[in-house]
DRENBA-850026 format. One record per residue (C-alpha): x, y, z; residue number from 1; residue in one letter. Coordinates in steps of 0.2 Angstrom, whole numbers, padded with zeros to 4 digits. Each point is the difference from the previous one (the first is absolute). Example, Ala and Ser with C-alpha at 12.3 -4.5 7.8 and 13.67 -1.06 7.14 Angstrom:
REM DRENBA-850026
      c1      c2      c3   kollo   kollum
    0062   -0022    0039       1        A
    0006    0017   -0003       2        S
//
This chain:
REM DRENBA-850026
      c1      c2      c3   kollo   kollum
    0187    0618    0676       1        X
    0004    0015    0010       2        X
    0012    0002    0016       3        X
   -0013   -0002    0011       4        X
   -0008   -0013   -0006       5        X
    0014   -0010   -0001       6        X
    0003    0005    0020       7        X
   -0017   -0007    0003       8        X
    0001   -0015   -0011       9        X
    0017   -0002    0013      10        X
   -0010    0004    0016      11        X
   -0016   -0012   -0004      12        X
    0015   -0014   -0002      13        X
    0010    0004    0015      14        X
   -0017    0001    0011      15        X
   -0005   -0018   -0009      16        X
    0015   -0007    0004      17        X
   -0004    0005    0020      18        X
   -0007   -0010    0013      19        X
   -0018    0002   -0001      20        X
   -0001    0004    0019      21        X
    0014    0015   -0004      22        X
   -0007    0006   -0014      23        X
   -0010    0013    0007      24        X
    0015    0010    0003      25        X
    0002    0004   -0017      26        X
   -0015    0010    0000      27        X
    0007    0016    0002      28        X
    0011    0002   -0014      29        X
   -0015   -0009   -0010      30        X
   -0009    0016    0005      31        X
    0013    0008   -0006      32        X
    0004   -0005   -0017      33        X
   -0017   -0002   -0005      34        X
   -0001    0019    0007      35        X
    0016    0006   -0011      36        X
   -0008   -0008   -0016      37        X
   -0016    0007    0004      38        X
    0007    0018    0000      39        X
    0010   -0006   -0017      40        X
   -0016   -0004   -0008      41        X
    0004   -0018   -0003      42        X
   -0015   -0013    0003      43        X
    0004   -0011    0014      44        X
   -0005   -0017   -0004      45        X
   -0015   -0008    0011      46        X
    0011   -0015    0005      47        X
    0010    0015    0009      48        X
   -0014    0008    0008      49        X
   -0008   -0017    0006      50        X
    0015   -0006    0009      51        X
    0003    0017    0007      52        X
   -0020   -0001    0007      53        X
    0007   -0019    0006      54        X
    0016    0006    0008      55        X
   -0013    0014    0009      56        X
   -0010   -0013    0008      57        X
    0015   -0012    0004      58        X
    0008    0019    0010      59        X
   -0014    0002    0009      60        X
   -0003   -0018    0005      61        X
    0020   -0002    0004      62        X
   -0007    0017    0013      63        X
   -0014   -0010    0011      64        X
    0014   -0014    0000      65        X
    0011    0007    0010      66        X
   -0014    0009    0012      67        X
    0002   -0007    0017      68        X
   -0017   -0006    0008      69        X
//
């Protein structure tokens, strides 16, 4: 197991371990860890990109939330 893979086994934990309703806020140093291993060539696993589209939608949700009306 490479370096970075072992950094995203430790991220996907950390951001488990969250508060669902906080999570989101993880999303950009998902972006970039999945971008880093990317670039190295290593295949990002699709448990990794699935909660990164998840955290997305939970950002831009957490957006209109806060939207005064």
């Amino acid at each position: 197991m490479t370096t970075l893979t072992e950094d995203m086994n430790r991220l996907h934990d950390r951001i488990l371990d969250t508060d669902e309703d906080r999570r989101y806020l993880f999303r950009p140093k998902l972006t970039e860890m999945i971008e880093r291993m990317e670039d190295a060539g290593e295949r990002v696993p699709a448990g990794i990109r699935d909660l990164h589209e998840e955290l997305t939608a939970d950002a831009i949700e957490a957006q209109f939330d806060n939207m005064p009306v």
